[in-house]
N, C-alpha and C positions, 0 to 999 in steps of 0.2 A: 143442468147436469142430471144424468138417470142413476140414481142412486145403485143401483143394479149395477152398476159400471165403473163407480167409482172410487179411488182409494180415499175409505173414511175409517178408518180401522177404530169404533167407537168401542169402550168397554163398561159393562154393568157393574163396577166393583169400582169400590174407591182402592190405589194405587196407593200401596203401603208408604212409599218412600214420600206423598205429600201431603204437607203439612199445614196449607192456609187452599180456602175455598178458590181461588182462581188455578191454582197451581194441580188440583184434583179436575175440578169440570176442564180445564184445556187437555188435560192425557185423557180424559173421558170422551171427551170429545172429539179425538182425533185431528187436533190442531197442530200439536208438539208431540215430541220424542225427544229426548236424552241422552245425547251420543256421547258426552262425556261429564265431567265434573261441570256444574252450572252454564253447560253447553246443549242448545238444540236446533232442533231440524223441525222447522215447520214447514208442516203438511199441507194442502191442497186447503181445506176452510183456516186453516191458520193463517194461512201467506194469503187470504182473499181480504181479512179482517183487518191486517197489518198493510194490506197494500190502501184498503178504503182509507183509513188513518191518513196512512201518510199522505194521498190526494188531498185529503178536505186539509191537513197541514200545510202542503206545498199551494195552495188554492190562496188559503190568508197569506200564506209569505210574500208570494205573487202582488196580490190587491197591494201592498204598501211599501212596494216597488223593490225588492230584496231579489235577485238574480240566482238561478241554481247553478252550481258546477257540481263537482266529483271528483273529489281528493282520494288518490291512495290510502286501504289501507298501513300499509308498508310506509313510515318514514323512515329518513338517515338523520340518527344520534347527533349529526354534527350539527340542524337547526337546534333542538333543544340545547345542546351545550351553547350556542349563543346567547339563549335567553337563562341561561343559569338554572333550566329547569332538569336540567338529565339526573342529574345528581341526587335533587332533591325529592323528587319527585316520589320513590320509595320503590316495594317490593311491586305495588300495583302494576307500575308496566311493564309488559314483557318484552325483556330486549334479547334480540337475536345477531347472531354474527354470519354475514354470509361468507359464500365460500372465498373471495378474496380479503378477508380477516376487515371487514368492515363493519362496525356497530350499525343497525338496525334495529325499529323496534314496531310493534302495533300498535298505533295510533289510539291512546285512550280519549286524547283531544285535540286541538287543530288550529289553536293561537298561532304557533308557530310556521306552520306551515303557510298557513294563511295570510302570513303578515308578512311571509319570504315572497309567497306570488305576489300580493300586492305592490310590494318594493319592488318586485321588475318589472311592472304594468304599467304604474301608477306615479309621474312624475311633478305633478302640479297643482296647487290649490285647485284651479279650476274643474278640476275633475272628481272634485270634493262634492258629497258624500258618495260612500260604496256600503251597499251593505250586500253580503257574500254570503249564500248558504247552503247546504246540501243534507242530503238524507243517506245515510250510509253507515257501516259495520263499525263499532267499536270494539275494544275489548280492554278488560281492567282487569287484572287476577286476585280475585277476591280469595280472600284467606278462609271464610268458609262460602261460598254458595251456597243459597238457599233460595227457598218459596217460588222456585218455576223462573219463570224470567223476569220478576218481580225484582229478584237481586242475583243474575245471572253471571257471571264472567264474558259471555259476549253478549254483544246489545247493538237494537237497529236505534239511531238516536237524528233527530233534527238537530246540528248547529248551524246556526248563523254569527257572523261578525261584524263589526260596521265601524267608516273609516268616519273620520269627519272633523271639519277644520277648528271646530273648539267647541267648550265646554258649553255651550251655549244650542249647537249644533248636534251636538252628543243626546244631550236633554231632548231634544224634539225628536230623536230616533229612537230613542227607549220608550219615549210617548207612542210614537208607532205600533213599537212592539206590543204594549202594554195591550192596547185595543185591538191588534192581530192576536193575539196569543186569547184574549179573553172570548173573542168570536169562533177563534176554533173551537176552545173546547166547548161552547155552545151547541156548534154544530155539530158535535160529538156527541151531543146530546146529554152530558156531564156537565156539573158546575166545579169549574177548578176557582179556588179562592186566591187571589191574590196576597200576601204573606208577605210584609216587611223583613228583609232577611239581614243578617252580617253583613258588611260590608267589609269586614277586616280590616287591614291597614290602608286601604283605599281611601277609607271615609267615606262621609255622603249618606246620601240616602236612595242611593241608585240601584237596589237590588230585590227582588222579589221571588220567593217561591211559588209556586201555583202548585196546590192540595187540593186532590180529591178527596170527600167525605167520604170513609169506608172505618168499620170496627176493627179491621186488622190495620191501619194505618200506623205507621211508626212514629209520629209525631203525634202531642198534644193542640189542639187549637181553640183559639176563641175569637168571634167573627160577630158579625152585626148583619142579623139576619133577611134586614135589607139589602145587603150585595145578591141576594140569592132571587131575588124582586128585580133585580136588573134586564131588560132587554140588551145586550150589545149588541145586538145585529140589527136594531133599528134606532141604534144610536148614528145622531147625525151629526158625523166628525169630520170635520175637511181635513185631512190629514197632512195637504200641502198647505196650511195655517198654524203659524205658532200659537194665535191667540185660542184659535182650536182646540188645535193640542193640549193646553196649558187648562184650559176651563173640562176640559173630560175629562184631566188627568188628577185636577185639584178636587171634583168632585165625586170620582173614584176611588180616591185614597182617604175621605173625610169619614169612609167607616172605616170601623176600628177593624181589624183583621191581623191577629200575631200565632205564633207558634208558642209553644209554654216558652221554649228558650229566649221568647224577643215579647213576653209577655211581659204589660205594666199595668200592675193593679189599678192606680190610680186614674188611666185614662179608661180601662174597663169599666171601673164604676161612674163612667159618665155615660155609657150605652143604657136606654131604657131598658130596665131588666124583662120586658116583654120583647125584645130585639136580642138579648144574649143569649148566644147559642154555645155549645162546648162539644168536645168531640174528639176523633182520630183524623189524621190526614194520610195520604200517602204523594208523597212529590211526586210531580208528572214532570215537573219543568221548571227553567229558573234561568233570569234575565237580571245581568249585572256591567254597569260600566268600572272599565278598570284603566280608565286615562288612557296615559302614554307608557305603562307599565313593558309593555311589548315592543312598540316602536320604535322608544327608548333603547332599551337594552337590547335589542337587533339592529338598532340604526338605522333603521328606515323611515325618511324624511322624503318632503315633498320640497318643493319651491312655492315658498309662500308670495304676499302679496309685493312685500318690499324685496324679494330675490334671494330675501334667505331662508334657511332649511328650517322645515318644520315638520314638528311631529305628529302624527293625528292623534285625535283621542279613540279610542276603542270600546268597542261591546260587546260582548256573548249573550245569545241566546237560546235556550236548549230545550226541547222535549226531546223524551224519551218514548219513542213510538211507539217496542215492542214494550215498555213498563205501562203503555197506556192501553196493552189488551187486556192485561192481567185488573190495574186497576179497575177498568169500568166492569170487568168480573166481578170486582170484589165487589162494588156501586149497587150491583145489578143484578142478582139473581137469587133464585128463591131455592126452595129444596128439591122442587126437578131439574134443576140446569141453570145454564145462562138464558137473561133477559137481553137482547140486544137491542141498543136504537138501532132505529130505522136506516139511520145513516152509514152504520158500521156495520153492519148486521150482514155476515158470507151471500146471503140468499134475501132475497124479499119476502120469500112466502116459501114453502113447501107443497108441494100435493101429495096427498096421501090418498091411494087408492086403495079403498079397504076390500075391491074383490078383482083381483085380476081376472084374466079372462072374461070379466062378466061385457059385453058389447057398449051396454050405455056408459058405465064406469068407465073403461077403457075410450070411449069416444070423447067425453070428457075432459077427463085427464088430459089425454093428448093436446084438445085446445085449450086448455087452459096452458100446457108447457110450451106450442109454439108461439105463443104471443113473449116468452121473454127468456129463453131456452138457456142463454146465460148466465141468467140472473134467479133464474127459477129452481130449486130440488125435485125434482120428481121420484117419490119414496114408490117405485115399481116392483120392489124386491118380492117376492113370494114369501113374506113371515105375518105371523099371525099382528091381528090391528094393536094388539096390548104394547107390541115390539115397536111397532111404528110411532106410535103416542110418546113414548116414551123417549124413543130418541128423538123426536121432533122437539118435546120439552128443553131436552139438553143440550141440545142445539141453539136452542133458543130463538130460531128465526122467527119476525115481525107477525105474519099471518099463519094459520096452520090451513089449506083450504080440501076439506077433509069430504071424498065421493062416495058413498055406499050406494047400493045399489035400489035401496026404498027411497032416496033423494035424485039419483038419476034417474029413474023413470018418468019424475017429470020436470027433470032439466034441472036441479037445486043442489047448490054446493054449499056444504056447509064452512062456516068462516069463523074461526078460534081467533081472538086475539090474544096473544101470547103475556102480556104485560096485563092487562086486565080480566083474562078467563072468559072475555063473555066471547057467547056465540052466537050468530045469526044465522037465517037461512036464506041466501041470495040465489037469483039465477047467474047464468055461468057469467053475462056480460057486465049484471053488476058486479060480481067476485073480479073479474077482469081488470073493474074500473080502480077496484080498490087496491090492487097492486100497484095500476100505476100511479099511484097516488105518492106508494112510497119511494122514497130518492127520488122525485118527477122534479 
């Protein structure tokens, strides 16, 4: 993309109305706008940053066999009235009456619905497990909105559900989850801490939050800083094995890791105090089995082994997409801008040509932008180098690969890394090489 071309409408000034660092670098940045109360519009590097997300989400869901669809925004009041939830639910949802006087409302969650497709799909044990997922528009109406899309009233959010003939079944899918969810946000280039959470009336011990470490986080945490020493992505887990399962999952949860609210002193003080770590989180995401809670009280039953009806047990599991641009904001950046991984990161690199017109620069530049024209920013604009630096910083892309014209006279590009400062001075093919190094 030729930056000369493109809508990035970036601003030098922090933006009075924000109040937490992701929420100022995203308007600075030109990712979001604010069309309404805790509503926005992302922009061209916003919706690139948000769409990389959701790939490498949709990528792990894939790997351990979860299927996508796409549910309506728009449900009909009459599923939640089945499950007793319309009622209870509160001011959060926003319900709407169309024009033939029928309740309607926007979908804050998707139990419901999902458990209505299922029961017309879905007739027989044998067709046992489903697990059902999609990437799509929420909205909650927060009583105040705040901190950007951090706690927005509309939200892009990953759920998935999952069907399964019993408790024993259920367990080996939330094992699933547990190692999908923990490899993405790897690949994210984030460490999200897994978080013994509530269970509420459910019981059990089948629930977890995944917190990012950031200073703004709204939660307290205390972890064993060993989980952070984990590879998951070269954890070697058969996922179709329960005894698999069961051994990555018993050895996963054997560090300590709670939120203040599910904190207990006494197992703390069995972490070697050189492993205790303490901090802020910010939820990214959170995986809970909730039986036949749903099933139940909609009546959706399959035909079991002996021909009678049975219920499945159930599970949710949720990131928060557009919460995880803001979070790894908050993770990740210094006082010129955002730090991006590699993985997330709008652009791979940027080139900045500090003299237009000049024949070598301009020769340059050019091949370095046709080699990934997509994938690449080309800062072409006519402003001074100070202007360029500055919003390359805040941008935050991986490489900055920076032409003057005392370097292209003999063919040398200079190469910023963004996250460590340092610079080299390569020829163009090895600058080339190192692009494709990133996301390759």
């Amino acid at each position: 993309m030729r930056l000369s071309r493109s809508f990035l409408p970036t601003l030098k000034e922090n933006p009075a109305e924000a109040q937490i660092t992701s929420h100022r670098l995203m308007l600075r940045a030109g990712m979001i706008r604010q069309t309404a109360a805790g509503i926005y519009a992302w922009l061209p590097v916003g919706l690139r940053v948000l769409r990389n997300i959701a790939n490498i989400v949709r990528h792990e869901q894939d790997a351990v066999g979860a299927q996508e669809l796409l549910m309506p925004t728009m449900q009909s009041a009459d599923l939640w009235k089945r499950s007793g939830r319309y009622d209870a639910y509160g001011p959060e949802m926003l319900r709407i009456r169309d024009r033939h006087e029928r309740d309607m409302l926007f979908g804050p969650t998707n139990e419901e619905m999902i458990t209505d497709l299922f029961g017309q799909a879905v007739k027989s044990y044998k067709e046992l497990p489903q697990v059902l997922y999609q990437i799509q528009w929420k909205f909650r109406d927060e009583v105040r909105p705040r901190f950007g899309v951090m706690r927005g009233r509309e939200f892009y959010m990953k759920d998935a559900y999952s069907f399964d003939l019993d408790h024993d079944s259920a367990v080996d899918t939330y094992r699933r989850m547990m190692l999908a969810y923990l490899r993405t946000f790897q690949r994210l280039g984030v460490r999200a801490i897994p978080m013994r959470a509530d269970t509420g009336p459910i019981g059990g011990e089948l629930s977890h939050e995944f917190l990012i470490l950031a200073p703004t986080g709204e939660s307290g945490v205390f972890f064993d800083s060993a989980l952070e020493d984990q590879d998951w992505l070269a954890e070697n887990v058969d996922v179709t094995s329960r005894d698999s399962l069961e051994e990555f999952f018993t050895g996963m949860t054997a560090f300590y890791a709670a939120t203040d609210e599910m904190h207990d002193a006494d197992a703390w003080a069995k972490v070697p105090a050189g492993r205790q770590r303490e901090g802020r989180g910010i939820e990214v995401g959170h995986i809970f089995n909730f039986g036949r809670k749903y099933t139940e009280s909609m009546d959706i039953a399959v035909s079991g082994p002996d021909g009678a009806p049975l219920y499945p047990e159930m599970g949710s599991y949720g990131i928060g997409v557009s919460r995880l641009v803001a979070a790894i904001i908050e993770a990740s950046h210094d006082d010129n801008g955002i730090i991006w991984p590699a993985s997330v990161a709008p652009f791979r690199a940027v080139i900045i040509n500090l003299k237009n017109g000049d024949a070598q620069c301009d020769a340059i530049c050019e091949k370095l932008y046709a080699a990934a024209p997509d994938d690449l920013l080309y800062d072409d604009r006519a402003e001074r180098a100070g202007a360029k630096f500055a919003d390359a910083d805040l941008l935050g892309h991986p490489l900055q690969l920076i032409v003057g014209p005392r370097g292209a006279k003999d063919g040398k590009v200079e190469v910023k890394d963004r996250r460590t400062g340092e610079r080299t001075e390569e020829t163009v093919d090895a600058a080339l090489a190192l692009i494709a190094k990133i996301r390759a």
